[in-house]
N, C-alpha and C positions, 0 to 999 in steps of 0.2 A: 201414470198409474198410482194407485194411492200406496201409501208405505207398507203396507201388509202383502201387496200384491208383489211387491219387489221383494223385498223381504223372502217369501216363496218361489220368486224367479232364482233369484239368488242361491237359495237351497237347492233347486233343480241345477244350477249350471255345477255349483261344486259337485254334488254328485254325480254329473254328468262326466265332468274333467278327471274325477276320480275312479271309475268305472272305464274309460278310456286307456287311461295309464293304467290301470290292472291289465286291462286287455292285451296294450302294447306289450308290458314288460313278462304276461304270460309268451304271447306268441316268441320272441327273443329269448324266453328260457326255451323252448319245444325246439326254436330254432337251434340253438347251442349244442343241446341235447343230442339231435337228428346230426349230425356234424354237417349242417347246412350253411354254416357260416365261415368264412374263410378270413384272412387277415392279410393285409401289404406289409411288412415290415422295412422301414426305413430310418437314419437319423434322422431321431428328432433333436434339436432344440429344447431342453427342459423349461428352461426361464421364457422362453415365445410361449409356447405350450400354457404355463402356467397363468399368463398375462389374459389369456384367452380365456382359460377355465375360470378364473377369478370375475372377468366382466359379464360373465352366464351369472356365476353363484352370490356376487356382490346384492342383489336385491333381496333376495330371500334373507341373507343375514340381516340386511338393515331391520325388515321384516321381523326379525324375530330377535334385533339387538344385540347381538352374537356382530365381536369383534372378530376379521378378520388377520390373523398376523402372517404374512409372506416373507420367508429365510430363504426362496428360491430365485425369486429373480436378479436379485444380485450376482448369481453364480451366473452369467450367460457363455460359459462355454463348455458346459455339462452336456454331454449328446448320449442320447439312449439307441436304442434299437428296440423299437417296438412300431404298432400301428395307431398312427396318430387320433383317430378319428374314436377308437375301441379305449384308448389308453385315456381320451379326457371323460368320454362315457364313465371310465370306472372311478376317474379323479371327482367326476364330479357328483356320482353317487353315495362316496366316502363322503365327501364334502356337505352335501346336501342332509345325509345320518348326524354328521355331526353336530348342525344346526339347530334341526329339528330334537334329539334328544338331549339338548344342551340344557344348563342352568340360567335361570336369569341373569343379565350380562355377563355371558362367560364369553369364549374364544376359542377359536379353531385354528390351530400351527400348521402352518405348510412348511415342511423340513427337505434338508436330505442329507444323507451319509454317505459315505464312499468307503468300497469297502478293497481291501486290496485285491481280492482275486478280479476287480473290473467292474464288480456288481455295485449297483446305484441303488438307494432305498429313498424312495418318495417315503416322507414321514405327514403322518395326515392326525394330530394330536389336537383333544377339545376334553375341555375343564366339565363335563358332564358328569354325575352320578356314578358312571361307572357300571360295570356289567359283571355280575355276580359269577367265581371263577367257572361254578357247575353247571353253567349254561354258555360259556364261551364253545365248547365242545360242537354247539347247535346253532351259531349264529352263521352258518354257510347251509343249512337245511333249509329248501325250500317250502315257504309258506308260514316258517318258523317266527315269530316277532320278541318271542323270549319274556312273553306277557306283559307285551305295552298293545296290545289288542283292544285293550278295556283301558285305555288313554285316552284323550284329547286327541294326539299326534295319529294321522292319517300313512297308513305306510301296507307295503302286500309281502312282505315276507320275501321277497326275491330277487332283491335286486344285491345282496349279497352273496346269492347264488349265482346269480349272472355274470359279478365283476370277479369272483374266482375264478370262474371258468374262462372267462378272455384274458385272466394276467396268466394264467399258464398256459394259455394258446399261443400268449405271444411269449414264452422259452421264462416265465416269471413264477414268480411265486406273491401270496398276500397272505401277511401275518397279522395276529393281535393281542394286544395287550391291554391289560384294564386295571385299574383299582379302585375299588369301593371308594366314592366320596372324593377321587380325584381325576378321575375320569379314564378315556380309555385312548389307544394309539394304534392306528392301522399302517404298515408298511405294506409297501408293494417293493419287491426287487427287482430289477429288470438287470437286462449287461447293457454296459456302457459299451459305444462305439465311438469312430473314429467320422467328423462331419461327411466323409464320401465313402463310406462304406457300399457299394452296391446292394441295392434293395432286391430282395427275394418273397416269392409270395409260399406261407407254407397253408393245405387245405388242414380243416379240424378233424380231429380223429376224437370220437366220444372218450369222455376220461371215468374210470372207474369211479366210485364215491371215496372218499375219504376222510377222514378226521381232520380239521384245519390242523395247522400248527402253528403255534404260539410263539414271537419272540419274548426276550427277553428285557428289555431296552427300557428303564426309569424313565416315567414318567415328568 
């Protein structure tokens, strides 16, 4: 085909692949919402876990030159209690955000903290711009993009909504934190268990709306 013709194919498949991922991640919000989605919850593995989400997310960074830095695998005897399959979905959502809104060769920290009541904080930190405080209030609204709409950076407003709603389905919570010109920090907390804790499956109950909340935790 001559270069022009490509050229226009080309435009049709990205809008193709992007009108698709709208779709899916519309129907997975309706699904959330509708409490039609359930969760296994089982030890996991944080550092396996993490090994896994990395080999998904490693292409897109090279892509857009965004150094990866991993603090988690070293720890391999860290175990959560959550649903494996739900919990790299939302790792790799953070992951993905942080990428794509990132600064020319910046970097994305994968962390954790341990906290004494048992609770585990996946630390998800990138050297991006940073998100202005009077709009952090809005980044769990769906459809919300906080006016990178009118960017370059391709994104549907929801998949923030979507990874709230499954870190508190599975007994979590997801926090953030930002600053202007150095960028921003998403935790997720989950409970730490014990490698054989017996798995239990709990169904989703719709959750009210609410205001995120914010930690604290320097940058």
């Amino acid at each position: 085909l001559p270069d022009s013709h490509k050229s226009r194919i080309s435009q049709i498949l990205k809008a193709g692949n992007h009108l698709l991922e709208l779709i899916n991640e519309v129907l997975d919000l309706a699904r959330v919402e509708a409490g039609k989605i359930t969760v296994s919850l089982e030890p996991i593995n944080i550092a396996e876990l993490i090994v896994d989400v990395l080999s998904v997310i490693r292409p897109m960074a090279e892509k857009f030159n965004i150094d990866l830095i991993d603090k988690i695998t070293a720890q391999n005897s860290v175990h959560i209690f959550a649903d494996r399959t739900r919990l790299k979905q939302v790792l790799l959502n953070l992951l993905s955000n942080g990428i794509k809104y990132n600064r020319k060769e910046g970097s994305v920290t994968l962390s954790l903290e341990k906290q004494k009541d048992s609770t585990i904080y996946i630390l998800v930190t990138d050297t991006g711009m940073g998100i202005p405080s009077e709009k952090l209030e809005k980044i769990f609204v769906p459809f919300d993009r906080l006016g990178a709409e009118g960017s370059e950076v391709e994104g549907t407003g929801i998949v923030m909504t979507i990874s709230k709603r499954l870190i508190e389905l599975m007994n979590g919570r997801i926090h953030v934190h930002s600053t202007m010109g150095k960028g921003s920090q998403f935790s997720v907390s989950l409970p730490s268990c014990a490698p054989k804790k017996i798995n239990k499956k709990y169904e989703f109950l719709p959750l009210e709306s609410s205001s995120p909340e914010t930690s604290k935790q320097k940058l």
